[in-house]
C-alpha positions, -999 to 999 in steps of 0.1 A, spaced: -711 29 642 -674 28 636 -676 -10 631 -689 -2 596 -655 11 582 -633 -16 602 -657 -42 585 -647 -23 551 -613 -24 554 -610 -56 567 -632 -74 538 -611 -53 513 -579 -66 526 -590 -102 530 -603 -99 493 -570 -84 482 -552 -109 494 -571 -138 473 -570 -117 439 -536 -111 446 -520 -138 423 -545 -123 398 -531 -93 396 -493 -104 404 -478 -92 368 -502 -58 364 -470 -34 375 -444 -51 361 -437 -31 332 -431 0 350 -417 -16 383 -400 -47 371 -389 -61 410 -425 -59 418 -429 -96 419 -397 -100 438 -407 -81 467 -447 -90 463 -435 -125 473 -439 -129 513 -427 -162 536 -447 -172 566 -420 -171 595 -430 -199 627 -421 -172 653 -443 -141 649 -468 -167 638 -469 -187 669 -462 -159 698 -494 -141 677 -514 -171 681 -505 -176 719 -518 -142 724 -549 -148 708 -556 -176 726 -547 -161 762 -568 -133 755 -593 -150 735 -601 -175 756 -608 -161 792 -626 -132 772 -650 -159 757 -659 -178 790 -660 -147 808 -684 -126 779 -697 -152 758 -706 -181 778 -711 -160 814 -697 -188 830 -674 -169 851 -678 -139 866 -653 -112 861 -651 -101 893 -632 -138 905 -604 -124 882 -595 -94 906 -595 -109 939 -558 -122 940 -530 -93 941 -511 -100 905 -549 -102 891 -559 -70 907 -527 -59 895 -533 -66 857 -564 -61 853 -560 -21 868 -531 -21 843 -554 -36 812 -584 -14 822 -562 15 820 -549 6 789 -514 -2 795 -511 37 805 -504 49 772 -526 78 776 -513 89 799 -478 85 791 -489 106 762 -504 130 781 -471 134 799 -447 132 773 -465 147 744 -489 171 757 -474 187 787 -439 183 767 -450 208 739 -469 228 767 -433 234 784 -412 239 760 -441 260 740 -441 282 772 -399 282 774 -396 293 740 -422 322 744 -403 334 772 -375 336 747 -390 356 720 -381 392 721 -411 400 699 -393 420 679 -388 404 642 -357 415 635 -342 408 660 -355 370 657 -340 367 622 -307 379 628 -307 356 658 -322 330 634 -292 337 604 -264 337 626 -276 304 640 -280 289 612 -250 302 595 -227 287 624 -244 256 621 -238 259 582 -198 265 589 -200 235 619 -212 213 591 -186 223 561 -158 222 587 -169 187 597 -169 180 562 -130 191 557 -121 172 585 -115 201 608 -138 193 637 
């Protein structure tokens, strides 16, 4: 069901981008560099790695999915296939580098800085002032040339 709104928004920006030129001069009274920076160059590098990709992804994923002439299990018999393909299915780890990094990260130092908290509110705010007050006098200092 979530193909819907990709198909959407990726109609809308194809269409956009032919009833650009249409449309080129429509801001140009109130932001007059708009057609400067509206003006975009193709660059041969990005183009071509992009396109490599494509077609070494593209390509085993067709004969694998589309045609069923291979089966995908002959892709995980050799040891830098078994390799990748544990690393792809897993999706590059990113989840749980996240996991990691982001979750148990704000978990620990969530836990740390409760430990930390008298409880009392005063207390935090003159903590909090005087803190922020050095940091103030740090900064103007810097700014004098004195640290």
């Amino acid at each position: 069901m979530m193909t819907v709104p990709l198909i959407v928004l990726a109609s809308t920006c194809v269409a956009s981008g032919f009833l650009q030129p249409y449309f080129i001069g429509f801001m140009s009274q109130i932001l007059p560099r708009a057609n400067e920076l509206s003006i975009a160059s193709i660059e041969a590098l990005p183009l071509t790695v992009s396109l490599i990709a494509l077609i070494a992804g593209g390509l085993p994923a067709y004969i694998i999915y589309v045609r069923r002439s291979v089966s995908p299990e002959t892709f995980t018999k050799g040891r830098f296939s078994r390799y990748l393909y544990k690393i792809l299915a897993n999706g590059y780890y990113f989840d749980s580098f996240y996991n990691y990094v982001f979750v148990k990260g704000v978990s620990y130092i969530s836990n740390w800085s409760r430990k930390l908290q008298t409880g009392i509110l005063n207390v935090n705010m003159i903590a909090f002032i005087a803190a922020f007050l050095s940091l103030l006098s740090f900064f103007f200092a810097a700014l004098e040339g004195g640290v």
